[in-house]
DSSP file (Angstrom, degrees, kcal/mol; ACC not computed):
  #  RESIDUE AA STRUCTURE BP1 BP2  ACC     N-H-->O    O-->H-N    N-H-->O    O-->H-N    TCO  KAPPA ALPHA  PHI   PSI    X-CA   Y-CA   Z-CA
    1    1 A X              0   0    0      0, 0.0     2,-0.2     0, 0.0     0, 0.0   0.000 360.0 360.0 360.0 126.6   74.5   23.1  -84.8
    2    2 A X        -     0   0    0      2,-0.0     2,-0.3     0, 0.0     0, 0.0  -0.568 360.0-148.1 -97.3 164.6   74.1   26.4  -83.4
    3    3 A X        -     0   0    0     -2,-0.2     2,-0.6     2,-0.0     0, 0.0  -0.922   5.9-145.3-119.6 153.0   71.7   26.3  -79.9
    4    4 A X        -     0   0    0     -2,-0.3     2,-0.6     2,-0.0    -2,-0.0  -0.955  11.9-146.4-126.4 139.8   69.6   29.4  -79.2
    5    5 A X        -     0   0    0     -2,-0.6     2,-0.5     0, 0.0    -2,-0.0  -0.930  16.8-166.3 -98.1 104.7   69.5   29.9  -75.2
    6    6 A X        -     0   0    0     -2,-0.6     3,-0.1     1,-0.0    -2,-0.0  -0.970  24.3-114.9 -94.4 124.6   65.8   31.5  -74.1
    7    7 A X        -     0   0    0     -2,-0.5     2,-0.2     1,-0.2     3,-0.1   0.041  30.6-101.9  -8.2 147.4   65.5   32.8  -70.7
    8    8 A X        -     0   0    0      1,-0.3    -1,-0.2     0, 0.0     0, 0.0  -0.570  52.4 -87.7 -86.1 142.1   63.4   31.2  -68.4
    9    9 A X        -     0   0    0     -2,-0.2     2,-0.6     1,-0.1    -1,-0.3   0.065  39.6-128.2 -12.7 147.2   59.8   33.2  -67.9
   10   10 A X        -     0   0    0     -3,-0.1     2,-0.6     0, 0.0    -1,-0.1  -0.777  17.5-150.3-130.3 144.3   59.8   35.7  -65.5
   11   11 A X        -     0   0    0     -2,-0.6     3,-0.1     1,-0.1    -2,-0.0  -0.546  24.3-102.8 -69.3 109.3   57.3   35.6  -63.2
   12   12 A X        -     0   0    0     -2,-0.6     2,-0.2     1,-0.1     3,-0.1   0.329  39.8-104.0 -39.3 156.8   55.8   38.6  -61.4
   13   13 A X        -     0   0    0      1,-0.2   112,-0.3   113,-0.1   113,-0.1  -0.728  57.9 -98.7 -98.5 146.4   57.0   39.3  -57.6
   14   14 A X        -     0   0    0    111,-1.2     2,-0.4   110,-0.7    16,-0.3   0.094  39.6-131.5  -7.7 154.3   53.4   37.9  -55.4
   15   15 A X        -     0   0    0     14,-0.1     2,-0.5   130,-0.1    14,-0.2  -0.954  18.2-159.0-132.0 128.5   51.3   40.5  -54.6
   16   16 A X  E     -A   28   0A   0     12,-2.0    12,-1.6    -2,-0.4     2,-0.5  -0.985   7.0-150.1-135.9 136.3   49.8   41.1  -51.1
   17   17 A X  E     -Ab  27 147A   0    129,-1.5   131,-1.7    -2,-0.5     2,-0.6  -0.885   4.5-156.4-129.2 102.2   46.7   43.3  -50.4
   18   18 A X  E     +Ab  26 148A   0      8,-1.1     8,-1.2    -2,-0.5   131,-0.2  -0.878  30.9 175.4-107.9  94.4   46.5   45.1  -47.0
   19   19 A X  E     + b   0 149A   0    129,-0.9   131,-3.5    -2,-0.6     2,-0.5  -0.338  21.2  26.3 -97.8 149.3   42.7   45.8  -46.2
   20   20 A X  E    S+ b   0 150A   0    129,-0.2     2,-2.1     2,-0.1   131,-0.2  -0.776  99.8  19.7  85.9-118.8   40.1   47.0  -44.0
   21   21 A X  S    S+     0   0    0    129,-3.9    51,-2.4    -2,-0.5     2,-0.4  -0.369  86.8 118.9 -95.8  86.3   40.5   49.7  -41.1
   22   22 A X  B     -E   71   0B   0     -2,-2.1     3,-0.4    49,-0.3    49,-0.2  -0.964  64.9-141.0-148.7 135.7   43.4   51.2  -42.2
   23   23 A X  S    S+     0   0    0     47,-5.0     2,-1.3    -2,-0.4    -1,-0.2   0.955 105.6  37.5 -72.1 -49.6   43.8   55.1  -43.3
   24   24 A X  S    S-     0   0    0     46,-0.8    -1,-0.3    -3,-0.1     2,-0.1  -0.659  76.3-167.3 -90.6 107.0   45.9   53.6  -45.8
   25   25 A X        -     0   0    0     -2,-1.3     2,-0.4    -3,-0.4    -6,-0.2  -0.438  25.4-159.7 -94.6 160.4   45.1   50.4  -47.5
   26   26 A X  E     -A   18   0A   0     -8,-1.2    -8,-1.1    43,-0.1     2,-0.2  -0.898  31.0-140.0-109.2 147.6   48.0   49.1  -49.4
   27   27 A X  E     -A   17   0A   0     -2,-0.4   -10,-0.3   -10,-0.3     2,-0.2  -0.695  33.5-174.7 -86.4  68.5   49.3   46.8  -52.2
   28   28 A X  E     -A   16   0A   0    -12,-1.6   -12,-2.0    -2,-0.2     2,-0.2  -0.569  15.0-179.7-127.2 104.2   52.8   45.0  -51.0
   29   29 A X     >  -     0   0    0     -2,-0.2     4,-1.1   -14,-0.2     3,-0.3  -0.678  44.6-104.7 -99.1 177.5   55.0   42.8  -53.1
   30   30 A X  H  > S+     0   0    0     94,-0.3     4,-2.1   -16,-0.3    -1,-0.1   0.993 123.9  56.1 -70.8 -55.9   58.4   41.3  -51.2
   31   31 A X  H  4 S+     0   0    0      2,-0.2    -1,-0.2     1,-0.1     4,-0.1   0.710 107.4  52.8 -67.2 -21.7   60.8   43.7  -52.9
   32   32 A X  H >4 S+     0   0    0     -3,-0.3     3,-2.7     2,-0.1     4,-0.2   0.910 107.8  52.9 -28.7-106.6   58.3   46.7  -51.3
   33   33 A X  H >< S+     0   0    0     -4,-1.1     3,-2.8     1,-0.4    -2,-0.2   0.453  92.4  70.3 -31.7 -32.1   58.7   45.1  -47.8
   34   34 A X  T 3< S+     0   0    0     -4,-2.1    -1,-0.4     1,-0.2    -2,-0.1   0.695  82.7  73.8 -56.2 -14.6   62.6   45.1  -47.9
   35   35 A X  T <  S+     0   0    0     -3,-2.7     2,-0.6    -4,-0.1    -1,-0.2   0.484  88.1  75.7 -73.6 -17.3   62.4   49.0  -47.5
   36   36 A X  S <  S-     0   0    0     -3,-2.8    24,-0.2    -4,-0.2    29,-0.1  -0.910 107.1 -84.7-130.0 151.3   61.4   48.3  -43.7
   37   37 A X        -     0   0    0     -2,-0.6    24,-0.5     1,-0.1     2,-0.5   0.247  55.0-133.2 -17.3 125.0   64.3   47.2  -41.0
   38   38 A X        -     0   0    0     22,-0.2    22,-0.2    -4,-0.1     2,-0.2  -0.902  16.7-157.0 -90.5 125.0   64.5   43.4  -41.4
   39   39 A X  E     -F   59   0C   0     20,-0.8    20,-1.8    -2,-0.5     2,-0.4  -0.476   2.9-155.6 -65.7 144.8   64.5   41.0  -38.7
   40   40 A X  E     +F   58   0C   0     18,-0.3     2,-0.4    -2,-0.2    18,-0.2  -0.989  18.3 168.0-141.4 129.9   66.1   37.2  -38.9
   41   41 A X  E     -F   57   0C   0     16,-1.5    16,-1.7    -2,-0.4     2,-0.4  -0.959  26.1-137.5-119.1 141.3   64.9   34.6  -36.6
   42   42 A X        -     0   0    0     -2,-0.4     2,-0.4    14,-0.3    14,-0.2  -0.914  24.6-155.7-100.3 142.8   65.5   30.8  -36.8
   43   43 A X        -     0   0    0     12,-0.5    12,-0.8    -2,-0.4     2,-0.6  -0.884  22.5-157.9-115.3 132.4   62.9   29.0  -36.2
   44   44 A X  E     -I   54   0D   0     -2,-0.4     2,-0.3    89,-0.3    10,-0.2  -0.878  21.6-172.4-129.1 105.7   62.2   25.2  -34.8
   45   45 A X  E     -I   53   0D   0      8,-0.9     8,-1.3    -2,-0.6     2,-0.6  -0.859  16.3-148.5 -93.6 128.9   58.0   23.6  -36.0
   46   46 A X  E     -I   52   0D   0     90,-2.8     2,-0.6    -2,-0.3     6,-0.3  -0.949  20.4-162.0-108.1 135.5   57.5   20.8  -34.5
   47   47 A X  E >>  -I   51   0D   0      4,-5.0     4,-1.8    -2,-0.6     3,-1.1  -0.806  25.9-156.2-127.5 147.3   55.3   18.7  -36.9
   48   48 A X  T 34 S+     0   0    0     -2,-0.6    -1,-0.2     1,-0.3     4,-0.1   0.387 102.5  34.7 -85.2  17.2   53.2   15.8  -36.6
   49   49 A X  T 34 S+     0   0    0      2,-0.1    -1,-0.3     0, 0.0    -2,-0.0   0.322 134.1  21.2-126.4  13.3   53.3   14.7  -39.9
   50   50 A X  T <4 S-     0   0    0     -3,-1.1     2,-0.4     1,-0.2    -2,-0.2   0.033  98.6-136.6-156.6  -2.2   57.5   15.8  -41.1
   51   51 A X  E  <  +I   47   0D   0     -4,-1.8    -4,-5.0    -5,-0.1     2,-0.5  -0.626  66.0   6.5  88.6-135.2   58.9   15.9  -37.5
   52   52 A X  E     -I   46   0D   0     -2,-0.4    -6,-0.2    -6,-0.3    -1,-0.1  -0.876  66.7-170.2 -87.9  77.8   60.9   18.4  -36.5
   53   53 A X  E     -I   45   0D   0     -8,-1.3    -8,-0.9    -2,-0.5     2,-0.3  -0.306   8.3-161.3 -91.0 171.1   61.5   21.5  -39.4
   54   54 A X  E     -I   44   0D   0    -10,-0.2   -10,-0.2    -8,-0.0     2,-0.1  -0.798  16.3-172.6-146.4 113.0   64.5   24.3  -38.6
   55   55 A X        -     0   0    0    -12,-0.8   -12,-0.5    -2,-0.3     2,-0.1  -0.339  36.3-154.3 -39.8 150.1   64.4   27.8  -40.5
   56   56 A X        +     0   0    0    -14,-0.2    63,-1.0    -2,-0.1    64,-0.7  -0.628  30.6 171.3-134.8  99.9   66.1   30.5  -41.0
   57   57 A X  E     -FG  41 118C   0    -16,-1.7   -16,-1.5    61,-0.2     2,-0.2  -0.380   6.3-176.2-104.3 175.9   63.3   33.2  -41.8
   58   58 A X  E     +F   40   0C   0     59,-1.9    58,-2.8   -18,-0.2     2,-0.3  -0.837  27.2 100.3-155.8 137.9   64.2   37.2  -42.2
   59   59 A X  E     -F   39   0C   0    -20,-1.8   -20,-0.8    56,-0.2    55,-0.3  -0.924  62.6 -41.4 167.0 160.3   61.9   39.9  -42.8
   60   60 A X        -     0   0    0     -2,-0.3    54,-2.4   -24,-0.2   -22,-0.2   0.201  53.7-104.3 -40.0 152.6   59.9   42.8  -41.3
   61   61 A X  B  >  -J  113   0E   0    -24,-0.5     4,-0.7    52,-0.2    52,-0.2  -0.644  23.3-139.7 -63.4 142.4   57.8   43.0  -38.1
   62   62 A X  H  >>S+     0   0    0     50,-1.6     4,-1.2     2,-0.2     5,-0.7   0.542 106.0  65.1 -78.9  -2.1   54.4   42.8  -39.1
   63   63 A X  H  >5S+     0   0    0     49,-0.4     4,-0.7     2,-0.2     5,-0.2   0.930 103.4  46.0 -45.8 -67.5   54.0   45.3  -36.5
   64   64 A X  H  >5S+     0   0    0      1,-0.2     4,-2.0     3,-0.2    -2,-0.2   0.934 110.1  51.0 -40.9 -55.7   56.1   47.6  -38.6
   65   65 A X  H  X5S+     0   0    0     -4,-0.7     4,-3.1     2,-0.3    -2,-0.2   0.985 116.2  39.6 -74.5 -58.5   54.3   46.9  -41.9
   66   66 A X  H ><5S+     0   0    0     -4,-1.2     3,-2.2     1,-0.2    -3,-0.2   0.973 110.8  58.6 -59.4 -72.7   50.7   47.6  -40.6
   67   67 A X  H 3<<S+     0   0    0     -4,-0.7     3,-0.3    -5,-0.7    -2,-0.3   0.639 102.2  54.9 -21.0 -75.1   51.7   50.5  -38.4
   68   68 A X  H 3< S+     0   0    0     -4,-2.0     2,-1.2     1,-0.3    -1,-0.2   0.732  99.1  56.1 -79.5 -39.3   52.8   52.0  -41.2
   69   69 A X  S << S-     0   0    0     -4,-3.1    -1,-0.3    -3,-2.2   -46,-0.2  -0.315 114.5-121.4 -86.0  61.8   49.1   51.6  -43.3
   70   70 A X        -     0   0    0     -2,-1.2   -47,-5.0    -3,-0.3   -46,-0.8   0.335  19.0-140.9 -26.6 112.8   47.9   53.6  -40.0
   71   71 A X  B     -E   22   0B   0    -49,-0.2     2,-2.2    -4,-0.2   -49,-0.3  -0.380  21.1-119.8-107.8 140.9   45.5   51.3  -38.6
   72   72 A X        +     0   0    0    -51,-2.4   -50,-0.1    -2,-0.2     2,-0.1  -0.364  40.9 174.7 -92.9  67.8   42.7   53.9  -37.4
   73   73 A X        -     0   0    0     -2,-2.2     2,-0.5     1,-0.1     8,-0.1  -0.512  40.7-108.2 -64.7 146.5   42.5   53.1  -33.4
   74   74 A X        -     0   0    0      1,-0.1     6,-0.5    -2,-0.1     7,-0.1  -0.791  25.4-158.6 -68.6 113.5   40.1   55.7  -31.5
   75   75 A X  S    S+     0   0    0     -2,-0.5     4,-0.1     1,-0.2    -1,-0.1   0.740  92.9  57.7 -68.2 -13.7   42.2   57.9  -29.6
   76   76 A X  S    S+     0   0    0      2,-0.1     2,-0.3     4,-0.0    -1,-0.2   0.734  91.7  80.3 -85.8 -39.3   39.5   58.7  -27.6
   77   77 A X  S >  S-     0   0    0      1,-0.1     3,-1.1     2,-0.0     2,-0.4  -0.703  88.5-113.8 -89.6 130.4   38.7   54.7  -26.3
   78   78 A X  T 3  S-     0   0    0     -2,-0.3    -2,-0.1     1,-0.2    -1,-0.1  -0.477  96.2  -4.5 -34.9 110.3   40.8   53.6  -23.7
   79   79 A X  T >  S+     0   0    0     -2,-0.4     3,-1.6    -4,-0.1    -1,-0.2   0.754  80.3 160.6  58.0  35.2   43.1   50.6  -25.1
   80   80 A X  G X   +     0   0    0     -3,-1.1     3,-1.4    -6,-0.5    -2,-0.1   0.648  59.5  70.3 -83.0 -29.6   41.1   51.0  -28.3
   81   81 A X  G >  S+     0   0    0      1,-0.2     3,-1.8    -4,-0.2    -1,-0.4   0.744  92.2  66.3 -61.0 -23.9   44.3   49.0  -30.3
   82   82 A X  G <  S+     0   0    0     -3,-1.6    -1,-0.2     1,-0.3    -2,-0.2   0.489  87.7  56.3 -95.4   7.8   43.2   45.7  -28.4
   83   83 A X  G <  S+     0   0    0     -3,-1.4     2,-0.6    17,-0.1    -1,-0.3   0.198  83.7 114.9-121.2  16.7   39.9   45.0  -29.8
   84   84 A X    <   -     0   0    0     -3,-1.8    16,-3.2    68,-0.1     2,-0.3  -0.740  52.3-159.1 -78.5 117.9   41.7   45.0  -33.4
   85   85 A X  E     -DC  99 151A   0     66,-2.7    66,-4.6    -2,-0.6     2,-0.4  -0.858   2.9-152.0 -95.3 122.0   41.5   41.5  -35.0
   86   86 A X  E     -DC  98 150A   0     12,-1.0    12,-2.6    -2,-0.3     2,-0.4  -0.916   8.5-162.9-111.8 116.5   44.2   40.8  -37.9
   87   87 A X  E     -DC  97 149A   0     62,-2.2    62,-1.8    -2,-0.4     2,-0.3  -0.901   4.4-167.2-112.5 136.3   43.1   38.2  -40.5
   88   88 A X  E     -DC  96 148A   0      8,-2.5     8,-1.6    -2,-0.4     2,-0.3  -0.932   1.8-170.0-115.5 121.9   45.8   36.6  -42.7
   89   89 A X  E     -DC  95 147A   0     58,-2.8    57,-1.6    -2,-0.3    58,-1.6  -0.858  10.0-149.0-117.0 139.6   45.0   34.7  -45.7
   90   90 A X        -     0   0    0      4,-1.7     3,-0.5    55,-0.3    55,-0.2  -0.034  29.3-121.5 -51.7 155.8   47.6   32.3  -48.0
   91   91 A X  S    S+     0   0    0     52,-1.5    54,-0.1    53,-0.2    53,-0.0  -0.374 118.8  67.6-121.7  66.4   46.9   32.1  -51.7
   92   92 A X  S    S-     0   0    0     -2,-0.1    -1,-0.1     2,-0.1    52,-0.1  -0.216 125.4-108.9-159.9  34.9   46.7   28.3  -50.9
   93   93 A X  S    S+     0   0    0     -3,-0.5     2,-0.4     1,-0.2    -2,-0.1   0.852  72.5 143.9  32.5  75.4   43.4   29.5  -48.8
   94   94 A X        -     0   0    0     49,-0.2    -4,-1.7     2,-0.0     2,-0.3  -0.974  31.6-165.8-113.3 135.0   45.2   28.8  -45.3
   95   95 A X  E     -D   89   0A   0     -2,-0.4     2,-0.4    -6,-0.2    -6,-0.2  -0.721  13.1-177.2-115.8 150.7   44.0   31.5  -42.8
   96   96 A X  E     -D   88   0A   0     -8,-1.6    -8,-2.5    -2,-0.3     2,-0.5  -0.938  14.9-139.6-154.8 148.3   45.3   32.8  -39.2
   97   97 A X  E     +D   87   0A   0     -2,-0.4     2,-0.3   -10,-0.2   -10,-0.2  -0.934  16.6 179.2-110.6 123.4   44.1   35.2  -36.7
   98   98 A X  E     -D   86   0A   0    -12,-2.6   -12,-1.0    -2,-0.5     2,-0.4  -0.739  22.6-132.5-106.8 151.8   46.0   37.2  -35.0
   99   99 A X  E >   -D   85   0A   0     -2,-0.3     3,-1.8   -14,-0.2   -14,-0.2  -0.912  22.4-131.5-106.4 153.5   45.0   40.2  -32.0
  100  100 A X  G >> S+     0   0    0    -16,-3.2     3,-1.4    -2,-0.4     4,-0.7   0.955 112.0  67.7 -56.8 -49.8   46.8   43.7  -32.5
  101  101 A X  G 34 S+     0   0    0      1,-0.3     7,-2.6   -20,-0.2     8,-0.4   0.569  96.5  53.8 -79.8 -12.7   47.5   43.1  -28.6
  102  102 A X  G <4 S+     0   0    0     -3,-1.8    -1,-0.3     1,-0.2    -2,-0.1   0.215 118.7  33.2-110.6  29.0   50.1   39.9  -29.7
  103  103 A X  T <4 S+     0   0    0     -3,-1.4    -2,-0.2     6,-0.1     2,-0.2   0.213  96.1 108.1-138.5  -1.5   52.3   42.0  -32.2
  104  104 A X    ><> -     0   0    0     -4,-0.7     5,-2.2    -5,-0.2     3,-0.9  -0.445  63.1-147.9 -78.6 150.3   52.0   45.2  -30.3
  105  105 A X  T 3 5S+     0   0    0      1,-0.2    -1,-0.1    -2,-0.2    -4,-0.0   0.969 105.6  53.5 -77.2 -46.1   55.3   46.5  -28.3
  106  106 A X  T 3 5S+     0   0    0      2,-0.1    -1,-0.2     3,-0.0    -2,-0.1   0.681 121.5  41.8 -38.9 -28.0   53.1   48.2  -25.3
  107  107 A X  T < 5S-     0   0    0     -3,-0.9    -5,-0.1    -7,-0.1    -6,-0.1   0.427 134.8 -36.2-122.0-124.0   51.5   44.3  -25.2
  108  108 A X  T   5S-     0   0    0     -7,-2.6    -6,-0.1     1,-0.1    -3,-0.1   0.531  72.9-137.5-110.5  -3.0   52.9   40.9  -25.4
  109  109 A X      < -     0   0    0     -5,-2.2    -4,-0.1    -8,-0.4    -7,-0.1   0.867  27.0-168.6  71.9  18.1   55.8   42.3  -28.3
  110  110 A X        -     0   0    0     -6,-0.2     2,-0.9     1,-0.1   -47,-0.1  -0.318  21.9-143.1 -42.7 140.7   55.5   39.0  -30.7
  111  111 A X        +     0   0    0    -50,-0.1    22,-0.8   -49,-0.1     2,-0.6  -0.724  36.1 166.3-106.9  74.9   58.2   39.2  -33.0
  112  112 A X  B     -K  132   0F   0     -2,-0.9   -50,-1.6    20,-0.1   -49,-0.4  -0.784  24.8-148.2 -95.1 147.1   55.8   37.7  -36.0
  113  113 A X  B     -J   61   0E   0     18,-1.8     2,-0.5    -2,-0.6    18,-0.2  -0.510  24.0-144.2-109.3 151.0   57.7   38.4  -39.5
  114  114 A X        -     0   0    0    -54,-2.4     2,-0.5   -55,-0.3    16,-0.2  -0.966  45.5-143.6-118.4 119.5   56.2   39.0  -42.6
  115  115 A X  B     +L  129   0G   0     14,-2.6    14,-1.8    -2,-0.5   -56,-0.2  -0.742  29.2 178.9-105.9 118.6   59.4   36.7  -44.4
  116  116 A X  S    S+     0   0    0    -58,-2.8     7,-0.8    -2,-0.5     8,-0.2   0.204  73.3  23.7-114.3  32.8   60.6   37.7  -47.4
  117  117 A X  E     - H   0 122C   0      5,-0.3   -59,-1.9     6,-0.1    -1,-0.4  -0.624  61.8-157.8 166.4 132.6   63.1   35.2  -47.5
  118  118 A X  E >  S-GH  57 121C   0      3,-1.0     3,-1.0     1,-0.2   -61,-0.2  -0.955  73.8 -13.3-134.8 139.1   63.4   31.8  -45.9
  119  119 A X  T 3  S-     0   0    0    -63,-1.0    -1,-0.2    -2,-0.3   -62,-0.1   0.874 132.6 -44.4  27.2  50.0   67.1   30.0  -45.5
  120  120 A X  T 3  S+     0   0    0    -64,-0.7     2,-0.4     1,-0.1    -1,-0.3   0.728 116.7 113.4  98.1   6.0   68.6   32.1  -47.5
  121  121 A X  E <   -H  118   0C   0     -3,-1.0    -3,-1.0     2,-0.0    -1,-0.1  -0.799  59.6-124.0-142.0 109.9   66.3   32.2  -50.2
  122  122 A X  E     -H  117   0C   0     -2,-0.4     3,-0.5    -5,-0.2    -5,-0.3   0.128   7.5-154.0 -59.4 116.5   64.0   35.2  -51.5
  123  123 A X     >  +     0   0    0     -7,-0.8     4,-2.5     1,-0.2  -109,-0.3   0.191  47.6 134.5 -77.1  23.8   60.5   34.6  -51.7
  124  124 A X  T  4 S+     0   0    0      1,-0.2  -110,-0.7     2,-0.2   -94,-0.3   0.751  80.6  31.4 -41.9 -46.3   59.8   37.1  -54.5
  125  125 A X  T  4 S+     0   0    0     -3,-0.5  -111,-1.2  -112,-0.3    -1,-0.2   0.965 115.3  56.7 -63.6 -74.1   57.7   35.0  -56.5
  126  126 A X  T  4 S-     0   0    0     -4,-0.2    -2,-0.2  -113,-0.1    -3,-0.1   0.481 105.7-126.6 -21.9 -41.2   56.1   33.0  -53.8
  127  127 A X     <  -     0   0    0     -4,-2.5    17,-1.0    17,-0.1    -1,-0.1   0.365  44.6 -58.4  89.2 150.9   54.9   36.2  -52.1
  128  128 A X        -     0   0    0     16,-0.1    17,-1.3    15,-0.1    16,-1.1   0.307  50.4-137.0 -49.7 166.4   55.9   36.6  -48.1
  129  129 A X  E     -LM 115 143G   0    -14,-1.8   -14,-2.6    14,-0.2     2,-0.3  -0.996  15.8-112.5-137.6 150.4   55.0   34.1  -45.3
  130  130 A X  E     - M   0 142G   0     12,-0.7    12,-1.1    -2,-0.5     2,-0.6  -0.655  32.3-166.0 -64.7 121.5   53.7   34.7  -41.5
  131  131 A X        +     0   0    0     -2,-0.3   -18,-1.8   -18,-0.2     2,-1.1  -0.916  19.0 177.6-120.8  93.5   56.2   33.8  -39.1
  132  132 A X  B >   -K  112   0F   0     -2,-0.6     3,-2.1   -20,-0.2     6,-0.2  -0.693   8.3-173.0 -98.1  98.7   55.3   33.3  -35.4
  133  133 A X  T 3  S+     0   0    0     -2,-1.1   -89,-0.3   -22,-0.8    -1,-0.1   0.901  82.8  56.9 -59.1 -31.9   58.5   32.2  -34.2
  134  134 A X  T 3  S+     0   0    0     -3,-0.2     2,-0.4   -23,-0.1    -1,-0.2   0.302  78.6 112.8 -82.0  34.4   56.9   31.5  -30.7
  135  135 A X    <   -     0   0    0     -3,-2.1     0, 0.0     1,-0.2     0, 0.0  -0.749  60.1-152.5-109.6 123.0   54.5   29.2  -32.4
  136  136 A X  S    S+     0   0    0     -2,-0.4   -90,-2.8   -91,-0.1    -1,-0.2   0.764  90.8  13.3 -75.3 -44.9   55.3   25.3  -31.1
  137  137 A X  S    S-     0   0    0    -92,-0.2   -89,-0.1    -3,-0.1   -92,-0.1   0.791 100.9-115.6-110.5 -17.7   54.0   23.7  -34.1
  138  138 A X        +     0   0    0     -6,-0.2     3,-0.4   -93,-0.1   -93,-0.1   0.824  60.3 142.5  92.8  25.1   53.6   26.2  -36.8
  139  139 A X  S    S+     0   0    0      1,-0.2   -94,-0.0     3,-0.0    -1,-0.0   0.904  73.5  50.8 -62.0 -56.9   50.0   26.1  -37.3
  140  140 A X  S    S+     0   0    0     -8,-0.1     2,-0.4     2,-0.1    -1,-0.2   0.483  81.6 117.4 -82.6   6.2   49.8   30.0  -37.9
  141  141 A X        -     0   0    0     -3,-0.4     2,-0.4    -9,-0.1   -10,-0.2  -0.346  50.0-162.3 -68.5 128.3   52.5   30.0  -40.4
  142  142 A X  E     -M  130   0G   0    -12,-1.1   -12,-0.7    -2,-0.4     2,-0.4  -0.762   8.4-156.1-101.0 149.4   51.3   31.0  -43.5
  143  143 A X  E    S+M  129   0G   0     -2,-0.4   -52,-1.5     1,-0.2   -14,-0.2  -0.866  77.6  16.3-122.2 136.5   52.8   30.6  -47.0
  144  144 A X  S    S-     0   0    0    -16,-1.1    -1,-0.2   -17,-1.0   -53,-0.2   0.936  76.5-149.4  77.5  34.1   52.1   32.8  -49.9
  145  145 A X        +     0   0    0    -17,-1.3   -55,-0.3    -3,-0.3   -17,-0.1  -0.271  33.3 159.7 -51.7 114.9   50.4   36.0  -47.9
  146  146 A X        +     0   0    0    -57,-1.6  -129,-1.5     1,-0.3     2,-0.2   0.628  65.5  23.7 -90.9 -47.4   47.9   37.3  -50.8
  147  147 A X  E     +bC  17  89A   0    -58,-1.6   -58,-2.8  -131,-0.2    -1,-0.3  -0.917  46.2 175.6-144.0 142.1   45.5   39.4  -47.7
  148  148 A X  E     -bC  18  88A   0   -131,-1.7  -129,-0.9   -60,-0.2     2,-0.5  -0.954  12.5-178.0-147.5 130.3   45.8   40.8  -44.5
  149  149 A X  E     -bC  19  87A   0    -62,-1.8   -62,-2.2    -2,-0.3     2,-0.7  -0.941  12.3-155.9-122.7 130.8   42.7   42.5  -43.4
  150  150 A X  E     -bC  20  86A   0   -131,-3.5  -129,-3.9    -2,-0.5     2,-0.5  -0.934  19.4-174.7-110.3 119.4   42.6   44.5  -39.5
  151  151 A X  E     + C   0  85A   0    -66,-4.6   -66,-2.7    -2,-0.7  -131,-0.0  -0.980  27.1 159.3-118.6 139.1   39.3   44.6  -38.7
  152  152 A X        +     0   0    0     -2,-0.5   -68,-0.1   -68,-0.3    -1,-0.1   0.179  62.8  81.5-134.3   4.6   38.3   46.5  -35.4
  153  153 A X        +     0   0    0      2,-0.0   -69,-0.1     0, 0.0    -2,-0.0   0.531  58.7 126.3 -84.6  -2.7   34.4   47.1  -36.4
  154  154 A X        -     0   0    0    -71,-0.2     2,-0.1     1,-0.1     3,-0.1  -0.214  67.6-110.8 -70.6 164.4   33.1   43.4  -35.2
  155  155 A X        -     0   0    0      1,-0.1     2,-0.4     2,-0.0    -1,-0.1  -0.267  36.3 -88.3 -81.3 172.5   30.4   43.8  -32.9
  156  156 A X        -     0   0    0      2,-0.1    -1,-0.1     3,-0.1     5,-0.1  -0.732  30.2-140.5-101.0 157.4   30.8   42.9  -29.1
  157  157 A X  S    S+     0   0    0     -2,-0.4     2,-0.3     4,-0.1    -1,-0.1  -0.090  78.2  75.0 -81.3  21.3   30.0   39.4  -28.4
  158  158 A X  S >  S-     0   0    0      1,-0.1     3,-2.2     0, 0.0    -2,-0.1  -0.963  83.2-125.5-134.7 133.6   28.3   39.9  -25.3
  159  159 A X  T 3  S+     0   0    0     -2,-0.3    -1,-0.1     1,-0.3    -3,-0.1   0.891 110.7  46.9 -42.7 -65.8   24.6   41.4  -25.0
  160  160 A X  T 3  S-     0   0    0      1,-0.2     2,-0.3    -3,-0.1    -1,-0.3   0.487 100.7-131.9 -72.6   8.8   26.1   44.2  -22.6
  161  161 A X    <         0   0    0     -3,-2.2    -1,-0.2     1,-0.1    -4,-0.1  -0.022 360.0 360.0  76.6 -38.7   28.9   45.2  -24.5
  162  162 A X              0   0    0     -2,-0.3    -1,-0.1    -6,-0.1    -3,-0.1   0.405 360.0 360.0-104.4 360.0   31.8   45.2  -21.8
């Protein structure tokens, strides 16, 4: 009996969508994102329902990745980068907010990863995750990055503006 061997599917790399005030909007899969320097961090979540977890993630700065889709700051306003708001959405609809001021190098120099691979193992399918390695518990990790939007048009939240 002869056996005929089929290949497994193969599944298309995730897709990630980088929106919103940016001269350049983007489209991103993981095998894109290896093209800029990669960082590896290990990681320790502590979680209140699984305990303790330990990583080992590696991938770009999101610093890197967005800089690059030239995020449109007014050169003209003073510190103009710091009222930019960074939305990240999951395709398993988990969201985080980030400020431009906690990934910026001039500011507080977060080393948050866009992870294209986590212990050793390529998230190509699976589409990147948000890594804030100084994150105690791991709230803002996100799995499965479909959108990341910089918005820097919300109005100000106070009547006088400043």
């Amino acid at each position: 009996m002869t056996q005929s061997l089929t290949e497994p599917p193969v599944r298309p790399a995730a897709e990630l969508t980088l929106t919103g005030d940016l001269a350049r909007p983007a489209r991103l899969t993981v095998p894109d994102l290896l093209a800029w320097p990669q960082h590896r961090v290990r990681v320790s979540f502590e979680c209140a329902t699984s305990g303790v977890q330990h990583h080992r993630f590696e991938g770009p700065l999101l610093h890197d990745v967005l800089h690059a889709a030239g995020p449109v700051f007014d050169p003209a306003r003073r510190k103009d980068r710091l009222r930019f708001l960074i939305a990240v959405t999951g395709s398993d609809g988990h969201h985080a907010l980030l400020t431009w001021a906690e990934i910026d190098p001039d500011f507080a120099h977060s080393p948050v990863l866009l992870a294209v691979g986590i212990d050793d193992t390529p998230l190509d399918a699976a589409g990147p995750q948000l890594v804030l390695p100084q994150d105690r518990c791991g709230a803002r990790h996100i799995s499965g990055i479909n959108a990341i939007r910089v918005d820097g048009r919300y109005t100000s939240w106070t009547a006088g503006g400043d």
